[in-house]
C-alpha positions as CSV (number, residue, x, y, z in Angstrom):
1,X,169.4,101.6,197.1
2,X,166.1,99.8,196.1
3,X,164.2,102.5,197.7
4,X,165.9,105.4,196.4
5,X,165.3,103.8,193.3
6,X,161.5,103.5,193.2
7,X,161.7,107.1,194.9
8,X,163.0,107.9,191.5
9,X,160.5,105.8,189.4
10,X,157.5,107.7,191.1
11,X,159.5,111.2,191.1
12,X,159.8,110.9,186.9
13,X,156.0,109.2,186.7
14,X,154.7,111.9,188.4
15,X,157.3,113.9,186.2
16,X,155.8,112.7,182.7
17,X,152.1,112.7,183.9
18,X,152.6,116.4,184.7
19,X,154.1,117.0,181.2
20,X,151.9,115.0,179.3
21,X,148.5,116.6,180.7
22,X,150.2,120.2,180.4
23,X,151.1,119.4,177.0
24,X,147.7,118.1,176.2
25,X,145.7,120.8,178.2
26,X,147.1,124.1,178.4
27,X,145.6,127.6,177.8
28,X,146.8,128.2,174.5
29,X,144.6,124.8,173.3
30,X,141.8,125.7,175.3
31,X,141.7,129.1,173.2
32,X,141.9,127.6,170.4
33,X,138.3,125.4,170.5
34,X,137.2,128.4,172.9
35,X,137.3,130.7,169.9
36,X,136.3,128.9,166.8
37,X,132.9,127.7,169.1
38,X,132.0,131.2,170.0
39,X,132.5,133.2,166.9
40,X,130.5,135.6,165.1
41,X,130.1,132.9,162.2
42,X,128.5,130.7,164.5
43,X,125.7,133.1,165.2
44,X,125.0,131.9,169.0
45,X,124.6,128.7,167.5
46,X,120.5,128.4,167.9
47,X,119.2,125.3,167.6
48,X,117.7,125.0,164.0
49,X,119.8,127.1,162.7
50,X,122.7,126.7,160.2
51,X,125.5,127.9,163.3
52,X,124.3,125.1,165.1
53,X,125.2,123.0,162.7
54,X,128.5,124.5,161.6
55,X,129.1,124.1,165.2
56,X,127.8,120.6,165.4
57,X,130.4,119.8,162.3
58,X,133.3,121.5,164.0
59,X,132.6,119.2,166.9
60,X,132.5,115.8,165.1
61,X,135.7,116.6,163.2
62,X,137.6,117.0,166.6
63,X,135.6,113.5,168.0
64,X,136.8,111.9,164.7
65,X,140.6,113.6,165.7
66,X,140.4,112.3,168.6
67,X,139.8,108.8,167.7
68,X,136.8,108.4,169.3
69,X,134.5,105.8,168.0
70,X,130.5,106.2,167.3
71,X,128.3,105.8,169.8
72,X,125.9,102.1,169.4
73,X,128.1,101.5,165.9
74,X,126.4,104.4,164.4
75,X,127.7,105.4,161.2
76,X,128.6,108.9,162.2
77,X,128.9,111.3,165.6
78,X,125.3,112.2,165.2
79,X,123.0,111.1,167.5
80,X,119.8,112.5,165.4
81,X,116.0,113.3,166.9
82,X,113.4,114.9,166.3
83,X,111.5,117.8,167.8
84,X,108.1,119.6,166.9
85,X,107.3,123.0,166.8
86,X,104.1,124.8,167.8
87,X,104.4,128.3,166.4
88,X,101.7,130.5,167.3
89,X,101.3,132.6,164.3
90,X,98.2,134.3,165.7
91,X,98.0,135.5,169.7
92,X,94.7,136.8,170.8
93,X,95.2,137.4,174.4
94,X,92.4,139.1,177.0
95,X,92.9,139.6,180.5
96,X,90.6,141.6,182.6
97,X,89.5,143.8,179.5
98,X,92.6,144.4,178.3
99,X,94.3,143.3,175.1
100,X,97.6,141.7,175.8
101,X,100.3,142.8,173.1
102,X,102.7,140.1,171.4
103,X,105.7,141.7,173.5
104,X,104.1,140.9,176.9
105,X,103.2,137.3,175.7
106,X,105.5,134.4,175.8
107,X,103.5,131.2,174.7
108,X,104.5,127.3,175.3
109,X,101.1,125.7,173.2
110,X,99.9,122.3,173.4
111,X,100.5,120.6,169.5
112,X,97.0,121.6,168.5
113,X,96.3,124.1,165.2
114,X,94.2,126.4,167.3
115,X,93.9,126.4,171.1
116,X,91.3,128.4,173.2
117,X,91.0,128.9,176.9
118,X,89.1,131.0,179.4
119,X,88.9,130.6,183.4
120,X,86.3,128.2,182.9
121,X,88.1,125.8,181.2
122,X,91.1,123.7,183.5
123,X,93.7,125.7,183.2
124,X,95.3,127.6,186.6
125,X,96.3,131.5,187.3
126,X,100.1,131.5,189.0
127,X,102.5,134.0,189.4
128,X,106.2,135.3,189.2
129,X,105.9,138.0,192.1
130,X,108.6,140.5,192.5
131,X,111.2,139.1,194.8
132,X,110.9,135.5,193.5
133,X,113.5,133.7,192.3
134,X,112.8,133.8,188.8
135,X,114.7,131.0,187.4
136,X,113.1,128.5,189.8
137,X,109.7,129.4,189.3
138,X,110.0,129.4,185.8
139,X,111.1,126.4,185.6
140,X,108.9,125.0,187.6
141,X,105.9,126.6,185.5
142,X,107.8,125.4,182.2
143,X,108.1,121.8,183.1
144,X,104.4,121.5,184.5
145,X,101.8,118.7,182.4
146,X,98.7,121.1,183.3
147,X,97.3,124.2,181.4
148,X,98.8,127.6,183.4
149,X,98.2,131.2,182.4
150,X,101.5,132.4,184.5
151,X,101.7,136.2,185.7
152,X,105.2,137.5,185.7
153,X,106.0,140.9,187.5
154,X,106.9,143.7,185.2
155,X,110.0,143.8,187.7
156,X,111.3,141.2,185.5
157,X,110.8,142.7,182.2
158,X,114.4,142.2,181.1
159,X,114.6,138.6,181.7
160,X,111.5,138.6,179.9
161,X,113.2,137.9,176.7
162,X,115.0,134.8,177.6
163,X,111.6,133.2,178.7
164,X,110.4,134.1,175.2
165,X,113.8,132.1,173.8
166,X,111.5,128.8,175.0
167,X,108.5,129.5,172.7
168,X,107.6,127.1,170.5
169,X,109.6,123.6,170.9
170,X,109.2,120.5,172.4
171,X,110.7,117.0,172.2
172,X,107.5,115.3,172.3
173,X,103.9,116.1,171.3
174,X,102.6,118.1,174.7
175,X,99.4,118.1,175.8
176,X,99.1,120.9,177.8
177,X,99.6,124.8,177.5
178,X,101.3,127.0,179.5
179,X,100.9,130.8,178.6
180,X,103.5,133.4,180.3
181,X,102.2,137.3,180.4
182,X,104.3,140.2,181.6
183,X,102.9,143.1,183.7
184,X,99.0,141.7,184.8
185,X,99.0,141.4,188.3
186,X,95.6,139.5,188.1
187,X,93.6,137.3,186.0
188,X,89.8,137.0,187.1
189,X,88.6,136.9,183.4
190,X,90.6,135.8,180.2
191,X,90.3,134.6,177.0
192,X,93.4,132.5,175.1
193,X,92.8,132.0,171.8
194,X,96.5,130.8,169.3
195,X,96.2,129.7,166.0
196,X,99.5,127.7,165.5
197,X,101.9,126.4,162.8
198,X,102.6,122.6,163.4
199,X,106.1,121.3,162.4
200,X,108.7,118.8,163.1
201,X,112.3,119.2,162.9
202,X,115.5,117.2,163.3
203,X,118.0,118.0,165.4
204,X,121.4,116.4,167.0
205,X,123.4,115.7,169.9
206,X,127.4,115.1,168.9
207,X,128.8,111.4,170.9
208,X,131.7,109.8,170.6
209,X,133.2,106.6,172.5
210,X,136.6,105.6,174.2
211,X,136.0,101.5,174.5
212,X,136.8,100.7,178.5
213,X,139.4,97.6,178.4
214,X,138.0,95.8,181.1
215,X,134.5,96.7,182.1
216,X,133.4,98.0,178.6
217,X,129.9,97.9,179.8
218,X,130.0,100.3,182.1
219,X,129.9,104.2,181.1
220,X,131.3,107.5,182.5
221,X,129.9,110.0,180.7
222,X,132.0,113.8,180.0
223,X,128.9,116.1,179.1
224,X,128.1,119.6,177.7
225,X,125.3,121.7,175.9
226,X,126.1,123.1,172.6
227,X,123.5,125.1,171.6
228,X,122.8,128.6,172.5
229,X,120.7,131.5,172.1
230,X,121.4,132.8,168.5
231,X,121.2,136.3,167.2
232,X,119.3,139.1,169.1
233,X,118.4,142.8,169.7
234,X,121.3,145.2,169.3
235,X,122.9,145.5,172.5
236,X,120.1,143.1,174.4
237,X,120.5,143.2,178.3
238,X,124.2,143.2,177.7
239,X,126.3,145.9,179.8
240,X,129.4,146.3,177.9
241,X,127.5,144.5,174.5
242,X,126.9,148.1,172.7
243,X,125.6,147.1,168.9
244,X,126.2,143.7,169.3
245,X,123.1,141.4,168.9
246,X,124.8,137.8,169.0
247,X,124.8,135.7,171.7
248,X,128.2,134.3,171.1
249,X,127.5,132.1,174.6
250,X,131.4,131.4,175.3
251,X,130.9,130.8,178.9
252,X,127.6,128.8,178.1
253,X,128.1,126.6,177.1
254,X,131.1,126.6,174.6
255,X,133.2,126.4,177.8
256,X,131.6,123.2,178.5
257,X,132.4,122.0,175.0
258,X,135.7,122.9,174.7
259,X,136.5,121.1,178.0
260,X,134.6,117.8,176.5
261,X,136.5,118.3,173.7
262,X,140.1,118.5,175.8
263,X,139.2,115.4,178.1
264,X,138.4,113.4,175.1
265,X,142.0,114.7,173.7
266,X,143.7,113.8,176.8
267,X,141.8,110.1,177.8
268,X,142.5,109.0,173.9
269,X,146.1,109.9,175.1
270,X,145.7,108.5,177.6
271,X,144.5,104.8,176.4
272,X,144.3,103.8,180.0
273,X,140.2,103.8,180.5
274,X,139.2,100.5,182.1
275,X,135.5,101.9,181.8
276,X,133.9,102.9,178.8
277,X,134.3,106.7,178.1
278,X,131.3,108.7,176.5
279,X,132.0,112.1,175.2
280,X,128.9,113.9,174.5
281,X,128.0,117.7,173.4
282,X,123.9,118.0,173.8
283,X,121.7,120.2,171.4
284,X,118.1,121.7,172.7
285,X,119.7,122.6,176.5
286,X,118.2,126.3,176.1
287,X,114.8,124.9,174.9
288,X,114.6,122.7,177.9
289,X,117.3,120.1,177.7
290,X,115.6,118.2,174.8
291,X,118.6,116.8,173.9
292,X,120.1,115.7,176.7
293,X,116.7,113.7,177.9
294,X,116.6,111.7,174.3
295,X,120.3,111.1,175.2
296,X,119.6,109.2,178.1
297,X,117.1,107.5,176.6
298,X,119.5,105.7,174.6
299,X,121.4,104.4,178.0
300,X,120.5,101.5,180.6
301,X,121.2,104.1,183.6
302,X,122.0,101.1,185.7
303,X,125.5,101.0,183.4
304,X,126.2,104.6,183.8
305,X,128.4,105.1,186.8
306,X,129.1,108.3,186.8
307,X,128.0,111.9,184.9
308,X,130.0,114.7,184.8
309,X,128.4,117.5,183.4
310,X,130.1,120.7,182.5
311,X,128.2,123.9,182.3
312,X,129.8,127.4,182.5
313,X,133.5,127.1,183.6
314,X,134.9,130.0,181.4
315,X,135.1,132.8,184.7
316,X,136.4,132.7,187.9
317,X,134.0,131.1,190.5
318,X,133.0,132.8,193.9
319,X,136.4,131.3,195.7
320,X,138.6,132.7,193.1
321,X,141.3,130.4,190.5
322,X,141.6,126.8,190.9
323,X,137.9,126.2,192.0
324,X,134.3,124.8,190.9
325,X,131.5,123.7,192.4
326,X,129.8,121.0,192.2
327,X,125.5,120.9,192.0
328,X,123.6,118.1,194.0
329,X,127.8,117.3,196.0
330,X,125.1,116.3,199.1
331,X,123.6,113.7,197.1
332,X,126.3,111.2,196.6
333,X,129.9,110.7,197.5
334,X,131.2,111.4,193.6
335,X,132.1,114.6,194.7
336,X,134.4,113.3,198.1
337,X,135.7,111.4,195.4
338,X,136.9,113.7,193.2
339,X,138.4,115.7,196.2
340,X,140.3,113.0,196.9
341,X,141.7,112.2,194.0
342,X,143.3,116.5,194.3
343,X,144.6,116.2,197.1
344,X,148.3,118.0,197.1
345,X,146.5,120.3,194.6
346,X,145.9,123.7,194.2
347,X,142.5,122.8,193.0
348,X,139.2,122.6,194.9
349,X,135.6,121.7,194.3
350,X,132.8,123.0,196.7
351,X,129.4,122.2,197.0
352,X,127.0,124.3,195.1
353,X,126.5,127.9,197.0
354,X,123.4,128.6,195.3
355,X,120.8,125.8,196.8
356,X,118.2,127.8,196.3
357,X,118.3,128.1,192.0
358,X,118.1,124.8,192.0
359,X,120.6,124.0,190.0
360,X,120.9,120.7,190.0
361,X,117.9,120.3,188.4
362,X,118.4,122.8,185.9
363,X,120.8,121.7,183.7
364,X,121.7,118.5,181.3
365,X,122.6,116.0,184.5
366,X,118.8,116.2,185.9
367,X,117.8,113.5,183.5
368,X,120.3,110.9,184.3
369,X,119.8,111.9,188.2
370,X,116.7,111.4,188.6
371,X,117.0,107.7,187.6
372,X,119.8,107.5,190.2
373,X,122.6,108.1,188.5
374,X,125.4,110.2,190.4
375,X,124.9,112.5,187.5
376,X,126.2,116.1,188.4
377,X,126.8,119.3,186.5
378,X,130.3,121.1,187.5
379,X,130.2,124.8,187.2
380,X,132.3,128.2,188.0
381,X,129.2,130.6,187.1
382,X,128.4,133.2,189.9
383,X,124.7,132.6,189.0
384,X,123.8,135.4,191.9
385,X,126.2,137.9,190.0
386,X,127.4,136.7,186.7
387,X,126.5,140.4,184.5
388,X,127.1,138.3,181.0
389,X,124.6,135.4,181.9
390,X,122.2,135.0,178.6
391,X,123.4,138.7,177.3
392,X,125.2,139.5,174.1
393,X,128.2,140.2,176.0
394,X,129.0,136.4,176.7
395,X,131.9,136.5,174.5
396,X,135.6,134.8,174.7
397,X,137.2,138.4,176.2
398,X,135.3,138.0,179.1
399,X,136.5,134.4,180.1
400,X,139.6,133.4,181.8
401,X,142.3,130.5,179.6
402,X,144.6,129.5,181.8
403,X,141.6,128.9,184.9
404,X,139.6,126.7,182.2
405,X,143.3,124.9,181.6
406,X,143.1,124.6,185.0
407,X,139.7,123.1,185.6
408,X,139.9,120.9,182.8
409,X,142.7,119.4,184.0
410,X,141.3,118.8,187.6
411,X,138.3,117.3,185.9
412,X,140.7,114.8,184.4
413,X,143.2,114.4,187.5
414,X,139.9,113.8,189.9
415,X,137.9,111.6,187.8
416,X,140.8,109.0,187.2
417,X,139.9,106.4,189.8
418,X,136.1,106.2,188.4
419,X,138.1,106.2,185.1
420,X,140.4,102.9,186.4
421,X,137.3,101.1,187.9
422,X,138.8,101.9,191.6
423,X,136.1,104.1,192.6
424,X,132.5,103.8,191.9
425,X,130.3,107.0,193.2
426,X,127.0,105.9,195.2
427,X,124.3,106.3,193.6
428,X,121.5,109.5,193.5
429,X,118.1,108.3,195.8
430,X,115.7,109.0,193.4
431,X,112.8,108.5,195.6
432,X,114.5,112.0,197.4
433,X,113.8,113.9,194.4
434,X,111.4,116.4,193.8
């Protein structure tokens, strides 16, 4: 009798926890944040921009429904910075006798009013060769401290653009200058000479805080970017975009979002979190994840005890429904964990299938990562073959509600014994890390 009894007890647990998530995630919610984040009024939601900070609003409004408190006892959700812009306002670009027009230049200055370089001062010739993989060797050139004038293959003329979405803004002061040109396959003589307007802008990251009960000082951290491209050319490198020049960015990252948004809905709910539960939406992520490095900033990462990042989960992944991937799984045992915690699921998380993007380093987990956190960034995107990546046609028709329901939830289900205290990831080797 007794055991027919707590057969019963765990039958209608399991029961209510099924009805309570499904209640508290479900498609129809998901659609609902989905859509106000990536609409028209937020113009793609460009950092500096008044969509960004419409957006931003909309986001501390559901932090403050939520219940969440401020992060550090700040008086609001906003976790302000600054940034500073280098404009060039005047290009004067020579390679090899020719004049370089503004369209083929993409220019990352050093915070100086006027800048001027030829091959005889430090500054290296590298390349973007057809065949490359583009996102990885721009990223690589982007991040450098030294002076590059970067050749990119006119093969990669329509990814152009994006590079030139980078121009301009930093978090810091840089030092260096790194000039990209479209089209020159050599550079035996040049001249650079910008003339550039200096400014500094604030800017803000969205965090809010579930107290843990029992180990308060230690942080799991629900992550997202925010921010996206803005408005752009009619029609821009979009297949089915037509006139449309907004980058509503509903898979990137307003999916993210709206599942940070959820998981703080559902933990509130919850009111179970032995650890300390930060919610956070970062700003600056398409300018180089500026806001996601003064983030971490804020944190002792020896208190942060997990990461999970959530970047494009709004179409199906390689392996259909009820799947993600995980970047970096290789590099600690979070992900094994998470598995775990699924198992008697439909839901599965892989490692990532594209190693060589690089992805772990790419998006807002690589700050927190490289100090050893198990920080990793959880995705769906088919980044070999996803035709709305950083186009005008990123828009809410595209993505799929009831597989974000179901991802969200898994993120929820899976990260519960890092939640309780019973499991605590290892740690990322830094020293491994390029």
């Amino acid at each position: 009798m007794k055991k027919c009894f707590l057969l019963l007890l765990v039958c209608s647990t399991t029961v209510g926890f099924a009805q309570k998530i499904d209640k508290i995630i479900n498609a129809g919610q998901v659609a609902e944040i989905e859509k106000i984040l990536s609409a028209d009024d937020m113009a793609g939601r460009r950092t500096f921009t008044p969509g960004i900070e419409k957006a931003s609003g909309f986001i501390e409004t559901q932090f403050k429904k939520a219940g969440l408190k401020t992060f550090n006892g700040a008086s609001n959700y906003r976790q302000e910075f600054f940034m500073y812009q280098c404009a060039a306002a005047e290009k004067k670009i020579m390679i090899d006798g020719e004049v370089i027009s503004n369209d083929r230049i993409a220019c990352l200055p050093a915070f100086a009013p006027t800048i001027s370089l030829t091959q005889k001062d430090d500054i290296s010739v590298v390349k973007i060769n057809a065949g490359d993989k583009f996102g990885q060797k721009f990223y690589e050139y982007f991040q450098s401290k030294k002076n590059l004038l970067v050749l990119v293959d006119s093969s990669f003329s329509k990814r152009f653009a994006n590079i030139q979405q980078f121009e301009n803004t930093t978090a810091e002061q840089p030092s260096n200058t790194v000039i990209f040109v479209l089209g020159s396959t050599s550079a035996n003589n040049f001249s650079i000479n910008l003339t550039n307007t200096l400014s500094k802008k604030a800017l803000n990251n969205v965090v809010g805080v579930l107290p843990g009960k029992s180990k308060p000082d230690e942080f799991v951290i629900f992550s997202a970017h925010y921010d996206h491209l803005g408005v752009g050319s009619p029609g821009e490198g979009a297949p089915h975009s037509g006139t449309d020049s907004i980058y509503n960015g509903a898979n990137d990252d307003a999916a993210g979002t709206t599942a940070v948004i959820m998981l703080a809905n559902y933990f509130k709910a919850m009111n179970n979190n032995e650890r300390t539960i930060i919610f956070t939406t970062f700003t600056g992520e398409e300018l180089g994840g500026f806001g996601s490095q003064y983030f971490s900033k804020q944190l002792d990462p020896a208190k942060v005890v997990a990461m999970f990042n959530i970047e494009m989960i709004g179409t199906d992944s390689k392996w259909g429904n009820n799947s993600a991937y995980i970047t970096g799984f290789e590099k600690t045992d979070m992900g094994a964990i998470l598995q775990r915690n699924l198992e008697g699921t439909d839901f599965h998380f892989y490692a990532d299938p594209y190693p060589d993007q690089q992805l772990f380093y790419r998006s807002d987990n690589a700050t927190l990562a490289r100090l050893g956190v198990p920080a990793h960034t959880i995705s769906t995107s088919k980044m070999d073959n996803e035709p709305n990546y950083h186009t005008a046609g990123d828009e809410m028709s595209t993505l799929n509600m009831e597989n974000m329901a179901a991802i969200i939830k898994a993120i929820a289900v899976s990260s519960t014994s890092i939640i309780s205290g019973k499991d605590t990831p290892s740690r990322v080797d830094a020293t491994q890390l390029k």
